[in-house]
C-alpha positions in Angstrom: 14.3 72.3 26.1 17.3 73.1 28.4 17.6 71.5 32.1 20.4 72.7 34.3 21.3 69.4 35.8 24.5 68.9 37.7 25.1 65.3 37.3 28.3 64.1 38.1 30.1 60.6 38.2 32.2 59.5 41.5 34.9 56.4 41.8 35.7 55.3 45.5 37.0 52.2 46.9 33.5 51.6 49.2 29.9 52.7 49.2 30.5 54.8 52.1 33.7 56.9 51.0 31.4 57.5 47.6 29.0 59.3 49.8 31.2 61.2 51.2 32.4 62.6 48.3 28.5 63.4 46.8 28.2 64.8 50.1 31.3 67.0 50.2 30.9 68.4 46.6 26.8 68.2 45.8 25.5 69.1 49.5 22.9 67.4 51.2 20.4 67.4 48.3 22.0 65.3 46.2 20.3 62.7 44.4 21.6 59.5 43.6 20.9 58.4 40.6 22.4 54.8 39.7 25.6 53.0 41.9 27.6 49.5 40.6 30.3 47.9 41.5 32.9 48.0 38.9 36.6 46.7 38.5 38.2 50.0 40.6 35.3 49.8 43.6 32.3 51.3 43.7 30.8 53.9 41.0 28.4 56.3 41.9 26.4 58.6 39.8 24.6 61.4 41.7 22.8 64.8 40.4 21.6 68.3 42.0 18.4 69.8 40.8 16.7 66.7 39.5 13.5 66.6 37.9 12.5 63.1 36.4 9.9 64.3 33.8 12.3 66.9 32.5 15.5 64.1 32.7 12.7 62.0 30.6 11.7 64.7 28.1 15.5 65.7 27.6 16.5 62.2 26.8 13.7 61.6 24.0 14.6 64.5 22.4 18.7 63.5 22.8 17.5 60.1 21.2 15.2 61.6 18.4 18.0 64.2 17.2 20.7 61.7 17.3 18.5 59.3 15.4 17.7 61.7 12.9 21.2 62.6 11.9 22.5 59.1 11.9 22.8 57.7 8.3 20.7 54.7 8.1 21.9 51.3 8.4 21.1 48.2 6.4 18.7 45.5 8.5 20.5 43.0 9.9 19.7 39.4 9.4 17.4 38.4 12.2 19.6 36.9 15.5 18.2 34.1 17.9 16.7 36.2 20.7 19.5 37.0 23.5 18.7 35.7 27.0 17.7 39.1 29.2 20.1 40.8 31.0 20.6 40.6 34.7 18.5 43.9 36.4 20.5 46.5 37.6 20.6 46.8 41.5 18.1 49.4 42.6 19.8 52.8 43.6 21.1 53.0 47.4 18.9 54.9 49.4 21.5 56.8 51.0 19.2 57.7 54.6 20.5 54.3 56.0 24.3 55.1 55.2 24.5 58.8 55.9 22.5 58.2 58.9 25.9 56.8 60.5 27.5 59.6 59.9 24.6 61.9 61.4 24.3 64.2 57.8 21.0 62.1 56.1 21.2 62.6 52.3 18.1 63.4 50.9 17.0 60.4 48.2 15.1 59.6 45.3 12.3 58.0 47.3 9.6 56.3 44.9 11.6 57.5 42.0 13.7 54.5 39.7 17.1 54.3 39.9 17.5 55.8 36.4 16.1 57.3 33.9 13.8 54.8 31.6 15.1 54.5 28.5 14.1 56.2 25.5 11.7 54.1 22.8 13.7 52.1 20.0 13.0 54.1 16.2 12.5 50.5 15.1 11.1 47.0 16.1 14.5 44.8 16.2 13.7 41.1 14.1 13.3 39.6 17.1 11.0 40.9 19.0 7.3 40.1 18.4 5.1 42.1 16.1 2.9 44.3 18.0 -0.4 43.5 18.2 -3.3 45.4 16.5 -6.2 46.2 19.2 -9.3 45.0 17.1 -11.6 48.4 16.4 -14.5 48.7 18.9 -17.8 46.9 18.7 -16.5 44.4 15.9 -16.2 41.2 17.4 -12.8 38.8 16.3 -14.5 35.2 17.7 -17.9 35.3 16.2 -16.3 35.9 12.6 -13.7 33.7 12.9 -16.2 30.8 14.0 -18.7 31.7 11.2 -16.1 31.0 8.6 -15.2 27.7 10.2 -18.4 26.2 10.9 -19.7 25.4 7.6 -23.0 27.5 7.2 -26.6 25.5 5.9 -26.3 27.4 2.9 -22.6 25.3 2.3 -24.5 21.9 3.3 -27.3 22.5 1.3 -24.8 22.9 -2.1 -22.8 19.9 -0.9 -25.4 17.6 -1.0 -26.9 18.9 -4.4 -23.4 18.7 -5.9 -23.4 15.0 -4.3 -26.5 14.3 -5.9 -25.7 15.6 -9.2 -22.7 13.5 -9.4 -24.7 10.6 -8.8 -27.3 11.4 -11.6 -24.6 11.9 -14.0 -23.2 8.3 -12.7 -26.1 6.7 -14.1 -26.5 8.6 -16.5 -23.3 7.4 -17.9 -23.7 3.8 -16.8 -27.5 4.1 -19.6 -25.8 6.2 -22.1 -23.0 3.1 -21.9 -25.5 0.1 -21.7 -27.6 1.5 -25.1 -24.3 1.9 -26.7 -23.4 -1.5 -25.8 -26.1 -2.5 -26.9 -26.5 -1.1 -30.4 -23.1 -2.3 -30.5 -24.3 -5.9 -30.1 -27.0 -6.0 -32.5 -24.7 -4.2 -35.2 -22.0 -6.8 -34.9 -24.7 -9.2 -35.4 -26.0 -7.8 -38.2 -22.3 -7.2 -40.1 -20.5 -10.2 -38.3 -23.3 -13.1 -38.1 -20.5 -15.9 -37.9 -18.2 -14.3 -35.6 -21.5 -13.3 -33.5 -22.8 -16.6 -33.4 -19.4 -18.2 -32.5 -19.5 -15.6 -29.1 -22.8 -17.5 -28.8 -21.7 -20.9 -28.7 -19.1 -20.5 -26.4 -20.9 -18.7 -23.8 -23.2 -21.2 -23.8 -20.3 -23.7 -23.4 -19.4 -21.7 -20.5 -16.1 -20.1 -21.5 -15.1 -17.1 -20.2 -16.3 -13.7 -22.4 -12.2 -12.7 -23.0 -11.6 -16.1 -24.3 -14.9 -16.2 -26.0 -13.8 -12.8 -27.6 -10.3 -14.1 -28.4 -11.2 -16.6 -29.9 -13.7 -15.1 -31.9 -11.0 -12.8 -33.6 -9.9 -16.3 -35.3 -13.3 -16.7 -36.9 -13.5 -16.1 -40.5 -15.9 -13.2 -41.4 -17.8 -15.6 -44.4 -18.0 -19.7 -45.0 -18.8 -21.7 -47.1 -20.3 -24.6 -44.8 -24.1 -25.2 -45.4 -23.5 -25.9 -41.5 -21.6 -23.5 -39.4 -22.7 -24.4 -35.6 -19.0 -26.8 -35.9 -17.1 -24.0 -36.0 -17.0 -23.0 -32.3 -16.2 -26.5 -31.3 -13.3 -26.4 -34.1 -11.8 -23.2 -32.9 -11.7 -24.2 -29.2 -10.2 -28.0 -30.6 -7.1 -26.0 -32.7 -6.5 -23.3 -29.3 -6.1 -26.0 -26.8 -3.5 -26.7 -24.9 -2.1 -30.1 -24.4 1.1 -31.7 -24.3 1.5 -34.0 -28.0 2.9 -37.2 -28.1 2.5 -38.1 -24.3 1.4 -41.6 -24.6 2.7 -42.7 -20.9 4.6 -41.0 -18.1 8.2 -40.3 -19.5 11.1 -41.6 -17.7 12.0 -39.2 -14.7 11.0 -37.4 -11.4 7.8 -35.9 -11.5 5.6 -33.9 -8.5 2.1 -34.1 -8.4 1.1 -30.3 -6.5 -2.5 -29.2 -5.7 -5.3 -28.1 -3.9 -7.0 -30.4 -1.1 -9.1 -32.6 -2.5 -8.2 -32.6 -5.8 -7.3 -36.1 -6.9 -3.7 -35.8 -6.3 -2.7 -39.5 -4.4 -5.3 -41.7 -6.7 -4.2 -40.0 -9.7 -0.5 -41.2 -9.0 -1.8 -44.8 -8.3 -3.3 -43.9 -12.1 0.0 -43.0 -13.4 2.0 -46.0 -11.8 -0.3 -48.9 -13.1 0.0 -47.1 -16.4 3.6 -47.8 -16.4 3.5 -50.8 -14.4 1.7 -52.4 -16.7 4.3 -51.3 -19.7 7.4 -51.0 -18.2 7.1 -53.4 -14.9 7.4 -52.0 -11.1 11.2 -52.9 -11.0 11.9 -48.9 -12.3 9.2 -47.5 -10.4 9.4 -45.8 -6.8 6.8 -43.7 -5.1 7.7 -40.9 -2.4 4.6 -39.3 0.1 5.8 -36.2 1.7 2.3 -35.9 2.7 2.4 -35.8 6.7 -1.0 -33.7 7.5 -3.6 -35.7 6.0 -4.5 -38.9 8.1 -4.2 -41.9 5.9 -2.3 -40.3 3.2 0.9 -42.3 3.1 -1.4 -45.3 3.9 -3.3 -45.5 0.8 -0.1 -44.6 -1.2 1.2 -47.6 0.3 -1.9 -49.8 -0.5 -1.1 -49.0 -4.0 2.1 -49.8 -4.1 2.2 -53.4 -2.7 -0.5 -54.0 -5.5 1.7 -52.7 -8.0 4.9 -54.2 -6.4 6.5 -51.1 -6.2 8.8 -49.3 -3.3 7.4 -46.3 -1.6 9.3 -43.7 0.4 8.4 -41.1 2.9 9.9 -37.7 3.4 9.2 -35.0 5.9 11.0 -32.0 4.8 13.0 -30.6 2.2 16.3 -32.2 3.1 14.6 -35.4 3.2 13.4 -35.4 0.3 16.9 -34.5 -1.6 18.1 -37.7 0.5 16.0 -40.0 -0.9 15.7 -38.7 -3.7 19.4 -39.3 -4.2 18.9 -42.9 -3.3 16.4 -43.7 -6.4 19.0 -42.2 -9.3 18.6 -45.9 -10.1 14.8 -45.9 -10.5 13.8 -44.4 -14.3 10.4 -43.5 -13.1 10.1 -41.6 -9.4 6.6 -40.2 -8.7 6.2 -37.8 -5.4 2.4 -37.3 -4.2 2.4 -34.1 -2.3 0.3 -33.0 0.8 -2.9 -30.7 -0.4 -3.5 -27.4 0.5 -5.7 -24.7 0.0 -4.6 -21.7 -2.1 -5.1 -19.6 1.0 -3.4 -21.8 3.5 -0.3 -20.1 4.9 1.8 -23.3 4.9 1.7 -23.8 1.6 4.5 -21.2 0.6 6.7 -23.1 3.1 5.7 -26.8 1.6 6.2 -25.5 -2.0 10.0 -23.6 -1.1 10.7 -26.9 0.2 10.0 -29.0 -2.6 11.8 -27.0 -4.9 14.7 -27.3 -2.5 14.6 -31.1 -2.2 13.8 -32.2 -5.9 15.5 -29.7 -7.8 15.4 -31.9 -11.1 12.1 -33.0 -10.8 9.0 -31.7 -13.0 5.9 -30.8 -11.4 2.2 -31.3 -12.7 -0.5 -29.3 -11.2 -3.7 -30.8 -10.3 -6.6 -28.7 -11.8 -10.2 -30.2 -10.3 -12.6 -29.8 -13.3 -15.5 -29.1 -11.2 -13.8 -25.8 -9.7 -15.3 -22.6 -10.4 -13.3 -19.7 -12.6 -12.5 -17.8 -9.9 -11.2 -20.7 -7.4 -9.3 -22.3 -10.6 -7.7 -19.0 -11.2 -6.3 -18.4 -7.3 -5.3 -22.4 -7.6 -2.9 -21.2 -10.4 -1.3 -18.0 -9.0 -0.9 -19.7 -5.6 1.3 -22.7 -7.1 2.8 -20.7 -9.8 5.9 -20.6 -7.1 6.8 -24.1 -8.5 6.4 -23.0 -12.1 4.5 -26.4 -13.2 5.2 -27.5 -16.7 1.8 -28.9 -17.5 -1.6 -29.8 -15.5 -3.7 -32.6 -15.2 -7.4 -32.5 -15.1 -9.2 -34.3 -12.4 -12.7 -35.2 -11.7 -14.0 -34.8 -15.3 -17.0 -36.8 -14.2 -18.0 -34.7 -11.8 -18.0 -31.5 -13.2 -21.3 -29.6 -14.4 -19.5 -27.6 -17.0 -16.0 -27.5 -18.1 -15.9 -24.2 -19.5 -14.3 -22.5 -16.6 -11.2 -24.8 -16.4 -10.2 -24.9 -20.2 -11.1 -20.9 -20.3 -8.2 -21.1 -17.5 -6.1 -23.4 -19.1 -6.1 -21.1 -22.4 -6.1 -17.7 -20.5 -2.8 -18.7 -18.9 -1.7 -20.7 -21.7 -1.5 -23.8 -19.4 -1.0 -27.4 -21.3 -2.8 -30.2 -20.1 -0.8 -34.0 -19.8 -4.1 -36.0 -18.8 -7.3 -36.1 -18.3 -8.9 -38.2 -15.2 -12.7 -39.0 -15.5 -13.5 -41.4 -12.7 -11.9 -43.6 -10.0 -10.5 -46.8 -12.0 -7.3 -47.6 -11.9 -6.1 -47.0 -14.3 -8.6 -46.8 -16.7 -10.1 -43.5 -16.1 -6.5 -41.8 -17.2 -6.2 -40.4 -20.4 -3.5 -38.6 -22.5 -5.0 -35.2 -23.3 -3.4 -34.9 -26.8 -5.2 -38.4 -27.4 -8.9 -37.2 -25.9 -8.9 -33.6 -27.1 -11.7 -33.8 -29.2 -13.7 -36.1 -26.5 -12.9 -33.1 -23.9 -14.4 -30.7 -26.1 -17.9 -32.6 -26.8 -18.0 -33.4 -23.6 -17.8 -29.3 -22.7 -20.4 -29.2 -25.5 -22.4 -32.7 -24.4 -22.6 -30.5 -20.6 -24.6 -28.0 -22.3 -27.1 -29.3 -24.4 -27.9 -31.4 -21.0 -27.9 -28.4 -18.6 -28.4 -25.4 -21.2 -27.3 -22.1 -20.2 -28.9 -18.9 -22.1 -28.0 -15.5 -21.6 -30.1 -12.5 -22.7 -29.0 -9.6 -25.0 -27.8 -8.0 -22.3 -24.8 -10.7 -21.2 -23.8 -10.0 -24.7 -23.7 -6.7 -25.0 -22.3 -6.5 -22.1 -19.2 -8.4 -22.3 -18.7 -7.9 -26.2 -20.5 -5.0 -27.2 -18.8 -2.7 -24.5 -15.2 -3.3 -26.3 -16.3 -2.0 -29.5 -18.6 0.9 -28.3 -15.5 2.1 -27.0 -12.8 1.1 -29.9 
C-alpha cells in the first residue's frame, strides 16, 4: 500500500510564525497533525493529502514489517507498572489563529491529533492478562455456585461417613471390653495369687496402678495354707514412713496444708510431745496465719498451757526476723495459714515462706478422709515447698484410707505421723511405730463398709494392660 503523504516537520519561535510557515510552503489545505513545545519554541508537524484510514493502514503494516525482521529479544523481568504519561495537548485548530491573519487554514476537525498507535506484537509483564469472554449460553455464576454450595448428595455421604465412624467406635470400645475380659479371667486362671492380691486391694480401696504395682511383687506360688495375708504384707513392706522418728527432732519445722486440715491442733500435738520430754524452755511456736479468725488465738491457748513462747509473723521478711531471734530455741514450730489448692494466694504465701525460713523443713498435712483426686491436687499445689514428709490427719474420720496411702505410695511420699483424734497429745503417733495398725485399720474399714466390684472393674483396670502387652 503506497500513500503519497506530504508530511513535513516545522521549528519556529511561536505558534503563530509556525503557521505561517505551513501556510507559505503546504497552502491552505494543510493539515496539522500534532504541535509541542520543545526546548527551541514551538514544533509543528503538518501534512497535505491526508487520509486517516490510509495514515492508519500504512502504519500497521510499517509496524508488522519492522517487527517481523527484528531478531527477537529475551523477556525482560517483569518491572513495577510506570505511572502513565501526561496526554499530549490536542492539535491546534488553526481557524482561530489564521483567522487573524484573514487566510483560515483548513483543520483536522473531529479527527485526533495523531495517528493511534499501532497494537504491541506482545502483552508487556505488566499489563493485565486479557480476559476470556465466556462462550455464549454457558453461564460462569451458576457453576461456580454449584461447586461451592455443597450439594445433598455431599451431605447425605457426610453424615453416613459420620455414622460409620461412630459404629466402628463402639465397635472397638466391645471388641476391647471382651478382650479385657478374657484377659481377666485368664490371669485368674494362670495367676490365682497375684489375681487375688488385685482383689484385696481394691477392696481396700487402693488405687488400680498401685494395686497393679504392687501386684508385680507377688510371688506366682506359696506355700501358706493361708494366703489372704499377703496383700496386707505387700502394702506393710511398700509403705512409706520415716524410721526411727520417735519425737520431733531438734530444728525448724513448717506445718503446710489445705483448710481444714488439722494443721494448728496437730502442732499443739507435736509441742506437748516434746514438752513433755524435753521441757518448754527450748520450744517456740510462730503463727503466720493472719486470714483465719482465731487462728493465732488458739495457737496461743496452747502455748500458755505448755509454757511456751509464741510468735507472730505477717510476711516473709517477718518471718526471717524472728526466726533469727529463736537460733537459741532447739525446737521452733511454724503453723501456717490454710488454703485451698485452688486459691490464688497460696503461690504467694508458699514463695514467702520459703523466703523467710530458708532452713526450715516442711511437713505437709494430708487429711485422711480426702478423696484421690482432691489428695492428689493437695500434693502438686504444695509441691512448690518441696515437703520432706507428711502427716496424716483425721484418721478417725476417714471412711477408707485407701485413697491417701495409694497417694502416698504413687508419689513416693513418707509419712512422720499419724493423727487419729483430738487429744492432746495422745492421738499422735509415729508412723514407723503404727505402720502395721494403719494398715488393719485400711483393712478393719472394709470388712465394716465392704466394697465389691464386678468382673468388669477388674477387667477393666487390669485386664486392659495385658490385652494390649
Amino acid at each position: 500500500m503506497e500513500v503519497d503523504v506530504k508530511i513535513k516537520r516545522y521549528m519556529a519561535p511561536s505558534m503563530r510564525a509556525a503557521l505561517d510557515q505551513v501556510r507559505a510552503e503546504q497552502g491552505e489545505d494543510a493539515v496539522i497533525l500534532s504541535s509541542r513545545r520543545v526546548k527551541e519554541g514551538i514544533e509543528v508537524i503538518a501534512a497535505v493529502d491526508y487520509d486517516e484510514a490510509l495514515m492508519a493502514g500504512a502504519a500497521r503494516q510499517y509496524s508488522i514489517s519492522l517487527a517481523a525482521a527484528a531478531p527477537p529479544e529475551p523477556p525482560a523481568p517483569p518491572r513495577p507498572e510506570a505511572p502513565a504519561p501526561r496526554a499530549a495537548a490536542p492539535a491546534l485548530r488553526p481557524e482561530a489563529q489564521a483567522t487573524r491573519q484573514g487566510a483560515p487554514v483548513r483543520a483536522a476537525a473531529q479527527r485526533p491529533a495523531s495517528p493511534p498507535p499501532p497494537p504491541p506484537p506482545s502483552v508487556p509483564p505488566s499489563s493485565p492478562a486479557p480476559q476470556r469472554a465466556a462462550p455464549q449460553g454457558r453461564p460462569t455464576a451458576p457453576v461456580l455456585a454449584a461447586v461451592v454450595r455443597p450439594s445433598p448428595a455431599a451431605d447425605e455421604t457426610r453424615r453416613g461417613f459420620a455414622s460409620m465412624q461412630r459404629e466402628i467406635k463402639d465397635l472397638r470400645r466391645l471388641l476391647e471390653s471382651e478382650l479385657a475380659h478374657i484377659s481377666w479371667n485368664d490371669k485368674r486362671l494362670r495367676e490365682p495369687l497375684r489375681a487375688r492380691v488385685l482383689e484385696d486391694l481394691s477392696s481396700m480401696d487402693i488405687a488400680p496402678d498401685v494395686a497393679a504395682r504392687l501386684a508385680t511383687l507377688a510371688p506366682r506360688r506359696t506355700n501358706v495354707g493361708d494366703a489372704s495375708n499377703i496383700p496386707m504384707a505387700l502394702l506393710l513392706k511398700a509403705l512409706p514412713v520415716v524410721d526411727k522418728l520417735s519425737t520431733v527432732n531438734p530444728g525448724v519445722f513448717a506445718l503446710v496444708g489445705p483448710t481444714g486440715a488439722g494443721k494448728t491442733t496437730t502442732i499443739a500435738k507435736l509441742a506437748a510431745r516434746w514438752t513433755m520430754r524435753h521441757g518448754s524452755q527450748d520450744l517456740a511456736l510462730v503463727s503466720t496465719d493472719a486470714y483465719r479468725i482465731g487462728a493465732r488465738e488458739q495457737l496461743m491457748t496452747y502455748a500458755r498451757i505448755l509454757g511456751a513462747s509464741v510468735h507472730s509473723a505477717n510476711s516473709g521478711r517477718e518471718l526471717a526476723r524472728v526466726l533469727e531471734g529463736l537460733k537459741s530455741k532447739k525446737l521452733v514450730l511454724i503453723d501456717t495459714a490454710g488454703m485451698g489448692p485452688r486459691d490464688v494466694r497460696l503461690s504467694e504465701q508458699l514463695a514467702a515462706l520459703a523466703q523467710g525460713a530458708k532452713g526450715a523443713e516442711f511437713l505437709l498435712a494430708l487429711p485422711a478422709q480426702g478423696e484421690g483426686l482432691a489428695l492428689e491436687e493437695i500434693i502438686r499445689a504444695f509441691a512448690q515447698v518441696k515437703p520432706t514428709a507428711c502427716i496424716i490427719t483425721k484418721l478417725d474420720e476417714a471412711a477408707s484410707l485407701g485413697a491417701v496411702i495409694s497417694t502416698t505410695l504413687r508419689h513416693k511420699l513418707k509419712i512422720a505421723y499419724l493423727c487419729n483424734g483430738q487429744r492432746v497429745p495422745e492421738d499422735v503417733h509415729a508412723a514407723h511405730q503404727r505402720r502395721v495398725w494403719l494398715v488393719r485399720a485400711a483393712h478393719e474399714l472394709t470388712r465394716r463398709a465392704p466394697r465389691p466390684h464386678d468382673d468388669t472393674y477388674y477387667a477393666r483396670n487390669f485386664g486392659r494392660a495385658t490385652a494390649h502387652a
